[in-house]
N, C-alpha and C positions, 0 to 999 in steps of 0.2 A: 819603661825603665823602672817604674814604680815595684815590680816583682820582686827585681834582683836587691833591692834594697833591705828587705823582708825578713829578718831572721827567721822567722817562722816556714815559709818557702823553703827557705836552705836545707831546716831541718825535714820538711816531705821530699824534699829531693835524695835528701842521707837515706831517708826510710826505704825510699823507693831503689835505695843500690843496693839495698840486701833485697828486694822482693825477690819469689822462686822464678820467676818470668825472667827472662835471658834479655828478652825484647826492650822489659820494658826496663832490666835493670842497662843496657847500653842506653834508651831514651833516657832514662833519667841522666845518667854520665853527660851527655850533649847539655841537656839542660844547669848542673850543676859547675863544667866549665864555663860557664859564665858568670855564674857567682864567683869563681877563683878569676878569672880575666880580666873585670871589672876593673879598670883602677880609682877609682870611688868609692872604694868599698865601705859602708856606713863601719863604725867603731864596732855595733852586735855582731857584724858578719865574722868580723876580721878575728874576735871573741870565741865566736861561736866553729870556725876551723880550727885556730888556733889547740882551743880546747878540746876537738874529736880529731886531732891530724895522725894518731896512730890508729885509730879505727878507720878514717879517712884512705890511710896509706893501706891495710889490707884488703879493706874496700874494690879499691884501683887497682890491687895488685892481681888478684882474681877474677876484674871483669872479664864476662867473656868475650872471646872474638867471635867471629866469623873467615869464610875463606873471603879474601879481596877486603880485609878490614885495616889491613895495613897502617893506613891515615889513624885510627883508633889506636894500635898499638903508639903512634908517632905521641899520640897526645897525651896520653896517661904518662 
């Protein structure tokens, strides 16, 4: 649990939803709804969405799917 506490994590996970990779930018998506799910969320975290939540929101808005990704569309 030590990861998700990380402001620094949060922001290679941000990085990693713009990467050109499709793959890795859905992996990262799995990985960074758990920084938002957390309800412990340390005060940097909470900061550090707060303050990219419109870059955040295009972000999500864009990821890509897949066929049978459905669950994906539910979560974003």
């Amino acid at each position: 649990m030590h990861y998700i506490t990380e402001v620094r994590f949060l922001n290679i996970m941000i990085t990693l939803l713009k990467d050109s990779s499709k793959n890795i930018r859905i992996c990262a998506f799995h990985v960074f709804k758990v920084f938002v799910a957390n309800p412990n969320k340390h005060r940097s975290i909470i900061e550090a969405l707060i303050e990219n939540r419109r870059e955040l929101l295009k972000l999500l808005q864009n990821l890509p799917t897949s066929k049978g990704e459905d669950e994906l569309d539910e979560e974003r």
